[in-house]
N, C-alpha and C positions, 0 to 999 in steps of 0.2 A: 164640406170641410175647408176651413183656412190654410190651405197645405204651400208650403213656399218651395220655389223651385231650387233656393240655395241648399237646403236643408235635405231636397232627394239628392245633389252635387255632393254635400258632405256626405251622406252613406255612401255615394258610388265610389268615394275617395279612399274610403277606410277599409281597412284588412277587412282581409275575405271572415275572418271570426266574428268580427265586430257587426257585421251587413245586415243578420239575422238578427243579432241584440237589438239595436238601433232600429228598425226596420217593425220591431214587434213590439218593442216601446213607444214608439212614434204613433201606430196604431192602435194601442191604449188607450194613450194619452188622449186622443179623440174620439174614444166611446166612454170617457168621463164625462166631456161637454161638448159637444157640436159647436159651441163658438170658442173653442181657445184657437187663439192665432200662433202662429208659429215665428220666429226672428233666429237670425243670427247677432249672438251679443257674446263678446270675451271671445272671440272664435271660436264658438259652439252653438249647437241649436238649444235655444229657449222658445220657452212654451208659457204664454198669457194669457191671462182670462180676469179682468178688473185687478190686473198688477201679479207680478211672476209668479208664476208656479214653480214649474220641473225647467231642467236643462239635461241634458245627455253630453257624454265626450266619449271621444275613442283617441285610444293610446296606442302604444305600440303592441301593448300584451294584453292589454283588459280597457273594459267599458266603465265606465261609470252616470249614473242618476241620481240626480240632488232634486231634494226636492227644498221649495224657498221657505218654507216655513217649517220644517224638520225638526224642530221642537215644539212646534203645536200638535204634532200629530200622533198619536196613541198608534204602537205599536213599533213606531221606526226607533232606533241605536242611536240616539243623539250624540256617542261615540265617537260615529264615522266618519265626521267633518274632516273636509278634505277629500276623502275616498266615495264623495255622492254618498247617499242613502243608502246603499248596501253594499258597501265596500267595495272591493275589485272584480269588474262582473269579465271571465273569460269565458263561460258558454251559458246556453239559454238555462242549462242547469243552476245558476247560481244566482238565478230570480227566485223570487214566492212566484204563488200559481197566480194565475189572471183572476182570478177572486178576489184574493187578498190588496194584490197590485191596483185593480181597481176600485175595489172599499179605499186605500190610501191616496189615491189620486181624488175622487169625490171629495174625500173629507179636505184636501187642500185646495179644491175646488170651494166649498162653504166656506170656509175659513176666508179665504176671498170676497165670497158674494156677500158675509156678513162684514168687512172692513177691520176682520180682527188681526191686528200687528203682531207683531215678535217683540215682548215688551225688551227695551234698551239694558241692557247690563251696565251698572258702572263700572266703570276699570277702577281699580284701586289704587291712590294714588304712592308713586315712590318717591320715598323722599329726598331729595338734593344733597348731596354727600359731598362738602366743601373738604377739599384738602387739608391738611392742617397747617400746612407751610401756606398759604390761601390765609386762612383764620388768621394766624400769627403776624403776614405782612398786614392786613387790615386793623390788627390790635394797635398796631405800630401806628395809623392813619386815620385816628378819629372819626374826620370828615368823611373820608371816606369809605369808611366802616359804618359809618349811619346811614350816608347815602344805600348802600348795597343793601343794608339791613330792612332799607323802606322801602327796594325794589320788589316788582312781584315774582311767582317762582321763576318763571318765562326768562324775566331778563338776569336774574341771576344765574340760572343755567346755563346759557350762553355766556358768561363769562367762565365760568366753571369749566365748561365744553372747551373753550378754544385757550385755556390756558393747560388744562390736560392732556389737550391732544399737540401739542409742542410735541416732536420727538426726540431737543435737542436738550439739554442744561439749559446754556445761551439762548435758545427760545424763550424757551418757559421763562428766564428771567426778565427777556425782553417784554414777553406779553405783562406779566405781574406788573411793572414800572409802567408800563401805558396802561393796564386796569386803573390803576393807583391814581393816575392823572385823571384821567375821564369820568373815573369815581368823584375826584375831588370839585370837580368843572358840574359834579349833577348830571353826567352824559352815560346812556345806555350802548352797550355793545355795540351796536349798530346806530348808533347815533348818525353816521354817514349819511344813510341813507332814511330817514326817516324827512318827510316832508317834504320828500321828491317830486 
């Protein structure tokens, strides 16, 4: 077994509840495969085998097990993210049996040996919401209202961003009148520091 000495240091550390979760987990997770290696990563024990598998944590009240690919694997609450793989675990009662536990550690095991990913989700994107006092100086500014217009979302946001987040009047009107320049000059928010 690849058993690392940090990871018996994290069970000795964890409440007396947790020692037994951990402890029976730990030795699962190595009669799925003889070669998963063990690490400490995010300050938890992680568990690899041709790229992550499981990790375990202990809290103050309860345990948790994630497993890395928790959406390829038939049977688990793709719900529970956040709360590891079966939510809040406070005693050995609140596992499946070593049957089950085992069929879903294997199967994240193949899932590995075959190099099958977690396909990418796209985030959806939101759309930049210009103030209307924003629009209005800009109508007023041609040039500089073309300019911005040919900006991409990025650097418009950032101007957007740091003329909203003014918390004064006098700010905010301060920022608009320097937008208004910089706009007209063809300079992006950060123009400062670009070509540093």
């Amino acid at each position: 077994m690849n058993k690392n000495p940090k990871i018996d240091e994290y069970i000795e550390q964890s409440a007396d509840f947790a020692q037994p979760i951990l402890t029976k987990l730990r030795a699962l997770v190595h009669q799925a495969h003889p070669d998963i290696e063990e690490s400490i990563k995010w300050s938890m024990p992680n568990f690899e085998y041709k790229g992550l598998l499981f990790n375990m944590a202990s809290f103050k009240q309860h345990c948790s097990f994630g497993f890395w690919k928790q959406k390829l694997i038939k049977g688990l609450d793709v719900n529970q993210e956040g709360l590891g793989s079966f939510g809040k675990i406070k005693s050995l009662e609140d596992l499946p049996s070593d049957e089950i536990l085992l069929m879903l550690m294997k199967e994240a095991v193949e899932l590995n040996e075959k190099g099958i990913k977690v396909p990418k989700t796209a985030k959806a994107k939101r759309e930049l919401v210009v103030p209307g006092y924003v629009v209005d100086v800009l109508k007023e500014n041609p040039k500089a209202e073309q300019v911005f217009n040919d900006f991409s979302p990025s650097h418009k946001k950032e101007y957007v961003e740091w003329i909203v987040e003014a918390k004064r009047d006098a700010t905010r009107e301060k920022r608009i009148n320097q937008m208004v320049e910089w706009l007209t000059e063809g300079k992006r928010k950060n123009w400062k520091y670009e070509n540093c």
